[in-house]
N, C-alpha and C positions, 0 to 999 in steps of 0.2 A: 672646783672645791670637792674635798673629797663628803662622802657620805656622812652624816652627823647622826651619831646613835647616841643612844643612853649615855654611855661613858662622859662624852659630849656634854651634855647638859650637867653633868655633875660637874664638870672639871670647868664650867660656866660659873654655875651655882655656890662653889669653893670658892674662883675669884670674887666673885661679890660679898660671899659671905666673912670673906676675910677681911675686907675694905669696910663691911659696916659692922664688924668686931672692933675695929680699930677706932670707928667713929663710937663708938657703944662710952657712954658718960660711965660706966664699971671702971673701964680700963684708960681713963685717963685722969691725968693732974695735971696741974697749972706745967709743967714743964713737957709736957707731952703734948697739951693743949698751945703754946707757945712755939714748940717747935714742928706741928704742923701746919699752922699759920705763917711761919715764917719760911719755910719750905714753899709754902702757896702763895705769899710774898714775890720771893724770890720768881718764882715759874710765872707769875702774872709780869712782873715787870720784865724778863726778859720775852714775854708774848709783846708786851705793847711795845719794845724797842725792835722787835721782826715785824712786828704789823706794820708800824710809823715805815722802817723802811722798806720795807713790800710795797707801803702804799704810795711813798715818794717814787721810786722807780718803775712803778704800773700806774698812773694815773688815770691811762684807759680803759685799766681791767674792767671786764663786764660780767664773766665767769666764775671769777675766783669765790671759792668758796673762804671765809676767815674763821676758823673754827673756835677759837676763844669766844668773840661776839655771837658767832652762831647760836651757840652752846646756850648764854643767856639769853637771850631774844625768844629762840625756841620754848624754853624753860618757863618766862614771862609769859607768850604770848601764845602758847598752840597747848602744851602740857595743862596749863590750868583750866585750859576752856575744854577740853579733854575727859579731865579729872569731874568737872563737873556733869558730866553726862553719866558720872558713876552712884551708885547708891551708899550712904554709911551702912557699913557692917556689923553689929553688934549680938550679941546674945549673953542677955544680962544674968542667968544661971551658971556662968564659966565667966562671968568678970573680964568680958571682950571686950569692951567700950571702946577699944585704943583702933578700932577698922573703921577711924573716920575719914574723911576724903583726903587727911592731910597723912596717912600712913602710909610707910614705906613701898607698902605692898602696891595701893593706887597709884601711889609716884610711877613707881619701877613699869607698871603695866600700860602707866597712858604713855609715857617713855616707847614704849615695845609697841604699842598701835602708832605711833607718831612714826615710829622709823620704818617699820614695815609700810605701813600706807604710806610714805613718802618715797622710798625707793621700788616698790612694785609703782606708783603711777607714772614716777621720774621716768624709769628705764623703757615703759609701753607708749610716753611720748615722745622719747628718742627712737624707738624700734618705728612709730609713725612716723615719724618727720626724717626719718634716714639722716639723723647726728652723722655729722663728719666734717672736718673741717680742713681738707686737701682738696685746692683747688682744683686741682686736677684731673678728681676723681667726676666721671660723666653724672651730672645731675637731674634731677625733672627741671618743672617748668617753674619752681620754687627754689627757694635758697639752698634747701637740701635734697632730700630723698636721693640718697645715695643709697641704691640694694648693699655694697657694702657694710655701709652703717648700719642699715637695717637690720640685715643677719648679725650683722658682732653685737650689736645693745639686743636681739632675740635669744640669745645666746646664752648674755649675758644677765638676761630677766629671766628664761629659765632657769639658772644655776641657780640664782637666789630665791625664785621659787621653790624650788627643788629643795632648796636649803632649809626654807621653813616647812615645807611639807614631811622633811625628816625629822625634825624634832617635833611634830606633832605624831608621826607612827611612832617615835620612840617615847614619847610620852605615852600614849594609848595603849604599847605592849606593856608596859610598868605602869598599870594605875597605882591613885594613892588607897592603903588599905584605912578603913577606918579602926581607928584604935579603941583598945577597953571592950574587944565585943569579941573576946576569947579565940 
């Protein structure tokens, strides 16, 4: 992956912000409100008729990731217990009230700790257990520990460290300024 600077996080930051422009109750009516529902309609039912048959023609699968159910389950079951490790936000001299657990901002962040803590510890217990699954490839005295595997998932945990570590230098050289202090 190449290097993630500034630019980077804005052209981040524009996709989201465009997406919860679009959800902002300003910019919609019952016929905007209608035809994104029914667009999300539509993308849901053709997930469950690839799921149903994913899952008739894998009934072994043990790996497969299903990312529609994921998506929920996660959301249910890791983001809210997440969220609650967080503090409400408020400062009632500027009429903040709205930085309770349920704001976008806590969503989005326990969101951003769920997937970073999930893929740095995923990819450090594949870089241990040497993930690989060519039989061929010389083993330990365990199902894997393949130095192959090892190196490519070490590789590949650096990159993504590496990944967040640049958008934290690039945040750090662009602090934010506080406003209204001339």
């Amino acid at each position: 992956m190449r290097r993630l600077v500034l630019k980077n996080i804005e052209e981040f930051y524009a996709c989201v912000e465009k997406q919860m422009d679009s959800s902002n109750p300003s910019n919609l009516d019952d016929q905007k409100v209608d035809q994104i529902c029914d667009d999300a309609i539509g993308r849901i039912n053709a997930r469950r008729r690839m799921l149903k048959k994913y899952l008739s023609e894998h009934t072994e699968e043990k790996s497969a990731m299903l990312p529609p159910i994921l998506k929920n389950l996660l959301e249910e079951n890791c983001v809210t217990k997440i969220i609650q490790l967080f503090e409400d936000r408020t400062l009632d001299e500027c009429d903040l009230a709205y930085y309770s657990l349920s704001s976008t901002e806590h969503f989005v962040w326990a969101w951003t700790l769920l997937i970073m803590s999930w893929m740095l510890r995923n990819l450090k217990g594949k870089v241990e257990a040497g993930s690989c699954y060519n039989p061929t490839h010389k083993r330990g005295d365990r199902d894997m520990l393949c130095p192959q595997g090892s190196k490519f998932h070490l590789d590949f945990y650096n990159e993504c460290l590496q990944s967040f570590e640049n958008i934290i230098e690039a945040a750090k050289l662009n602090p934010p300024r506080i406003g209204g202090l001339g």
